[in-house]
N, C-alpha and C positions, 0 to 999 in steps of 0.2 A: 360566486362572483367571478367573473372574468377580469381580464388584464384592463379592455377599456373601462369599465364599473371602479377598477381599485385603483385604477391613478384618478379619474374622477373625483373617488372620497378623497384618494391624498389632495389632492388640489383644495378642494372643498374643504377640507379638516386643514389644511396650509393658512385658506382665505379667513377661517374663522380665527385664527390665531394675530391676524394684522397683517399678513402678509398680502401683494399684489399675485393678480395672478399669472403675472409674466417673474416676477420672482419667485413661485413658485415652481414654473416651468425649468426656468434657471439652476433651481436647486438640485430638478430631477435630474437634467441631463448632467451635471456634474457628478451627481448620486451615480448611476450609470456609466459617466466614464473613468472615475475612479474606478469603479470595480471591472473595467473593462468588459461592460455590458449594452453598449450601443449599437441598435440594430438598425437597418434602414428604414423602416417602419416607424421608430419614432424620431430621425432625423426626418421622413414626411410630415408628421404629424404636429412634432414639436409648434410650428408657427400658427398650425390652427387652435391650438391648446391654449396658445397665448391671448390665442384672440375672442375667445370663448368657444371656439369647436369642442369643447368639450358635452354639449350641449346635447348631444344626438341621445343619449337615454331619453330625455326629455321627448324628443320628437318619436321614437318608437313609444313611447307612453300616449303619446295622444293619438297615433295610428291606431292603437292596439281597442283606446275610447272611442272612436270614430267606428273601427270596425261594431263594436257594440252597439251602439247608440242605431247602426243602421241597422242590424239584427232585431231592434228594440222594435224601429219604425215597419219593420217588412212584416213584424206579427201582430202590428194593430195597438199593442197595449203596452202604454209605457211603466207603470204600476206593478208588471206582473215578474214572475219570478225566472229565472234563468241560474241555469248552473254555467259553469266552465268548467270542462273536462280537461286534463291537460294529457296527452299519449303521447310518449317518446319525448316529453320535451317541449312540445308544442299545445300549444291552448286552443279548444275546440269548443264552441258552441253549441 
């Protein structure tokens, strides 16, 4: 899991408890500068979090389906079987 993926789940695991998600956003960056751990990175970021930018896992998830789905269409059969190979990290058809 990466840094973007586990503020995500916190967000996520925040919203599922009652909370908004700019009150959650709220909570982090407090979380953060109590322990004097504010980067510029999530002072950019902060206002998109708020707003749902949190959202981009999602849109590489459907890139990732799209890439397939046209792999599907270029061999004719949509039925048939395919692996994903993954080397270094990266997923390969």
């Amino acid at each position: 899991m990466n840094s973007a993926e586990l503020v995500d789940y916190i967000i996520s695991a925040k919203m599922k408890e009652g909370k908004s998600r700019s009150e959650v956003v709220d909570w982090l960056d407090g979380l953060l500068e109590k322990h004097n751990s504010l980067s510029s990175k999530w002072k950019r970021i902060k206002d998109l979090l708020k707003t749902g930018g949190g959202l981009y896992p999602l849109f590489d998830d459907i890139k990732a389906l799209a890439i397939i789905a046209a792999a599907m269409q270029r061999q004719g059969n949509v039925f048939g079987k395919f692996k994903i190979k993954v080397y270094n990290g990266s997923p390969l058809l």
